[in-house]
C-alpha positions in Angstrom: 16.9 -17.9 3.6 17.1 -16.2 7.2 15.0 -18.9 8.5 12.8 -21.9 7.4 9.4 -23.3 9.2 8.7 -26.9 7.6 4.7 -27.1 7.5 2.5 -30.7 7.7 1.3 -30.2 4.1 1.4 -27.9 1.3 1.3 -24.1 1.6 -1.0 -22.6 -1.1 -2.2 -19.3 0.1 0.1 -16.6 1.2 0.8 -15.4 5.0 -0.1 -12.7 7.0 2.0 -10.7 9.8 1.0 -8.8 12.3 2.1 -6.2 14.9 4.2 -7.8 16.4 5.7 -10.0 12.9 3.7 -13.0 13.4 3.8 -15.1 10.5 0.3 -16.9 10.2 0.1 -20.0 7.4 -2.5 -22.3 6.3 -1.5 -25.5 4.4 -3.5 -28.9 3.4 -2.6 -30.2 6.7 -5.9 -28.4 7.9 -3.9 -26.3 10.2 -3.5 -22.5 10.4 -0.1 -22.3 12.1 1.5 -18.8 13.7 4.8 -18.6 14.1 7.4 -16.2 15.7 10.6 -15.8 13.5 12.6 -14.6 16.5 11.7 -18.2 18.2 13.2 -19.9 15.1 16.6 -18.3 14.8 19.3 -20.4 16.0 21.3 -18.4 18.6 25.2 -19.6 17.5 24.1 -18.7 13.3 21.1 -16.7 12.9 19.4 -19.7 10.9 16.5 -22.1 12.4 17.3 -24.9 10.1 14.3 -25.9 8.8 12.3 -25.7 12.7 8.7 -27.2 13.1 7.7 -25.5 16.5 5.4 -23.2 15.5 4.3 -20.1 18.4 0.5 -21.5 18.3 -1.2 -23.9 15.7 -5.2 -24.0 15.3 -7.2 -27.0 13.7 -9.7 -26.8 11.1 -11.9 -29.4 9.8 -10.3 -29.3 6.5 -7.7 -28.0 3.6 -6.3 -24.5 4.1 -5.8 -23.3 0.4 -7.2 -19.5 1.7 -4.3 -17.0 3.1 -5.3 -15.2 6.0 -6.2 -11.9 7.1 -6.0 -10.1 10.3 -8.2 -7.4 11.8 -7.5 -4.5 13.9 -7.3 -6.2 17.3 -5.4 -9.2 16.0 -8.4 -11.9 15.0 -7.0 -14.3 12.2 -9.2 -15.2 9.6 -8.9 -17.9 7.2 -11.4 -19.9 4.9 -11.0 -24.3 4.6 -12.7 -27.1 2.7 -14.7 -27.7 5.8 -17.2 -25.0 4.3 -16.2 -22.2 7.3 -14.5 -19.2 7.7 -12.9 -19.6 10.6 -12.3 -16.1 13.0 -9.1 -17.1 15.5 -7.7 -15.0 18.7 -4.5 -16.3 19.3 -3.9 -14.8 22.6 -6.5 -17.2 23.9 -5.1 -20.5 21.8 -1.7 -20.3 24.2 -1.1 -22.4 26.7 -0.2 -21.2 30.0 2.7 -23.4 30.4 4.8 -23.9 27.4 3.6 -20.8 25.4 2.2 -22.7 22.8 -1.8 -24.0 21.7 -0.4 -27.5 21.0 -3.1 -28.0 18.4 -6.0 -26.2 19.8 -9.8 -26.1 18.1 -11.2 -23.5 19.8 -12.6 -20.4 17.8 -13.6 -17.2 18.2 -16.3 -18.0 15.5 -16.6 -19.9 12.9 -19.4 -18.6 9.6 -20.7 -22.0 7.8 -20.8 -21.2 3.9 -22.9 -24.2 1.4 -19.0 -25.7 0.1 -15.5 -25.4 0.3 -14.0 -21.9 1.2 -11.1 -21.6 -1.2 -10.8 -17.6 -0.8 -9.1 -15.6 1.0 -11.3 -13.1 3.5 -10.8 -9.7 3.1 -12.2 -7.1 6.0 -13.2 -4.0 5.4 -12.8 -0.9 7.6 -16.1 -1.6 10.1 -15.0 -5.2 10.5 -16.8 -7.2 8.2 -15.4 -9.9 6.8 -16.0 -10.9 3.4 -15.0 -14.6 1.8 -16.1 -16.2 -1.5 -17.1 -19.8 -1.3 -17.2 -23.0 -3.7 -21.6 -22.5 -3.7 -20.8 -19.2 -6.1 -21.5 -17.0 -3.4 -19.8 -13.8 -1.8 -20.5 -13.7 1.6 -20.0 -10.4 4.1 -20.5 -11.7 7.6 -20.8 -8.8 10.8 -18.6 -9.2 13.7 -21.1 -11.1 16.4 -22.4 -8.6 18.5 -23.0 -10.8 21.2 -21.2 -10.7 24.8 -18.9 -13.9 25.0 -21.0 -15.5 27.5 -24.0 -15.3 25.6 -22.3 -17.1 22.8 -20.5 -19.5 24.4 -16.7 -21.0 22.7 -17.4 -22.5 19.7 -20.0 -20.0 17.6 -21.9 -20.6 14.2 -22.8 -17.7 13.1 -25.2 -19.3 10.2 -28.1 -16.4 10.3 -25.7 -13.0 10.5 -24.1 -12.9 6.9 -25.1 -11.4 3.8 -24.8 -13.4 0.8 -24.0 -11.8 -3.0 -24.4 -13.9 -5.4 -23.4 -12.7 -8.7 -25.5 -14.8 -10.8 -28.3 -12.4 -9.2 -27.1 -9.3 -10.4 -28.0 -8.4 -14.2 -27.9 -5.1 -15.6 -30.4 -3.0 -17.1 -30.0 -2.7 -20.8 -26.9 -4.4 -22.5 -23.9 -2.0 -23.2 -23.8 -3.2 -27.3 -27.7 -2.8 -27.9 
């Protein structure tokens, strides 16, 4: 391997990169973790050595089975067993002074589902974000609309999403009869 990051806990889901090759991770240490591969290589071999500083980590309130997906202006999403999907601007998790979040809460927004969020979100072109949950439901939850003031740093957005649930959806006439 070019270079090794050595998580908390267990890594289930899969990463995410973005622009600028940001490796994002979840594991069951409840943390979503970002980190800079550059930052890891050891400058005398070109190998980190199994290195546990991560760029920027974020807490959740639970398990992070779910991989996580990026939109267009560089939100992370990710789903945990604390029941949220959890929307994450890392350019505000940073600290000024060492460049890194040192285990920051603080969300963007954060969607409440009824149990677990094993999934992975998936966002579709408009910025919707859409995450199955443990309660049998698909849910597609808006971007907030709201100015950041208006919404203050830790939003629940519990009334915005639409939820599919598939035990809901029956067809017509039965293909055999």
């Amino acid at each position: 391997a070019v270079w090794m990051y050595r998580k908390g806990g267990s890594v289930f889901g899969g990463p995410a990169i973005d622009a600028s090759g940001v490796v994002y991770v979840g594991s069951l240490d409840k943390k979503l973790n970002g980190v800079a591969p550059s930052k890891l290589l050891d400058a005398e071999c070109g190998q980190s050595g199994g290195a546990t500083h991560a760029e920027w980590m974020y807490k959740t309130g639970g398990m992070v089975y779910s991989s996580p997906a990026i939109d267009a202006s560089g939100v992370v999403y990710v789903g945990s067993w604390d029941e949220k999907l959890h929307a994450v601007d890392p350019s505000k998790l940073l600290d000024a002074g060492c460049g890194q979040s040192c285990g920051a809460t603080h969300a963007e927004w954060m969607y409440t589902t009824g149990m677990m969020v094993y999934s992975s979100p998936a966002i579709d072109a408009s910025g919707v974000v859409y995450v199955g949950s443990n309660d049998y439901n698909l849910y597609a939850v808006p971007p907030p609309q709201l100015p950041d003031a208006e919404l203050g740093h830790r939003r629940h957005l519990s009334d915005s999403a639409l939820r599919f649930n598939p035990r809901c959806i029956l067809p017509r006439h039965h293909p055999h009869g």
